[in-house]
GUMAR-126902 format. One record per residue (C-alpha): x, y, z. Coordinates in steps of 0.1 Angstrom, whole numbers, plus 5000, padded with zeros to 4 digits. Each point is the difference from the previous one (the first is absolute). Last residue first. Layout:
! GUMAR-126902
XYZ;...
//
This chain:
! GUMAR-126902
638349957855;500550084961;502749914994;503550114981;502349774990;503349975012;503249894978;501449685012;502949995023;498449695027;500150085034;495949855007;499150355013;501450184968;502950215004;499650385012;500950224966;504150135001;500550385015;501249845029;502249764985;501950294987;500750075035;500450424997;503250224999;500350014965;496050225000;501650304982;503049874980;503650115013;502050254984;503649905001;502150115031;501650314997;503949994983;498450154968;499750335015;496450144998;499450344980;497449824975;497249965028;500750455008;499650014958;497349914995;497750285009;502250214976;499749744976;495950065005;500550384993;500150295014;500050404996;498049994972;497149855019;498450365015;501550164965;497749754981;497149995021;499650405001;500449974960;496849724996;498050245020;500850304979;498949774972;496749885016;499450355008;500250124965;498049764988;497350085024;500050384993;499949914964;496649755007;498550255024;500750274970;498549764972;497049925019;499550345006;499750104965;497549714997;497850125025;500350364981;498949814968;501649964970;498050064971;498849684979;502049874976;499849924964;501949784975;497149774992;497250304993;497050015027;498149725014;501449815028;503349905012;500149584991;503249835004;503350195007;500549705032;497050075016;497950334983;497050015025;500250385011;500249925037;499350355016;502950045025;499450005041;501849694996;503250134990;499550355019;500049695034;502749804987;502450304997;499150165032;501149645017;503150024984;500650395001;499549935038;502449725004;502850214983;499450305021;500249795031;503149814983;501950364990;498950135035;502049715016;503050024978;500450365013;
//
């Protein structure tokens, strides 16, 4: 059922953005501007505009339906939950041991310079 939801959701998107663009541009940007006409007035609303509004309900109430098939499929655990199988060790186990304790340290150390001194290297360009 989830999946219809999303393929329906996906769809309203991309019909969404399509009836948006498809719209006459009526040059008012940010309340400026509108044309002749008295201040207060406003055109009729179209039918493209009509359906604007329904693709954009139907899209909200996807998005919600969606958001409620997330919540009841995580409701049932939680990262404590996840947790809690490291937490259930008896405290006579050995102590956790660092990843990489194991190695050489002097391994991991940069090679020494070819006369032996310890002085930082430099980079060249050879």
């Amino acid at each position: 059922m989830q999946n219809v939801v999303l393929i329906i959701h996906l769809l309203l998107a991309l019909g969404l953005i399509g009836v948006v663009l498809l719209q006459r541009n009526e040059g008012g940007g940010l309340g400026m501007g509108g044309g002749g006409g008295p201040a207060g007035s406003r055109p009729a609303t179209s039918p493209l505009a009509k359906f604007t509004w329904m693709l954009a309900g139907a899209f909200i109430v996807t998005s919600i339906t969606l958001t409620i098939f997330a919540a009841q499929n995580s409701a049932g655990s939680s990262i404590l939950d996840r947790l809690a199988p490291l937490g259930s060790q008896s405290s006579d186990d050995a102590a956790p041991t660092v990843p990489g304790a194991d190695l050489d340290m002097d391994s991991m150390l940069p090679p020494a310079s070819a006369d032996g001194s310890t002085a930082p290297l430099t980079p060249r360009a050879d």
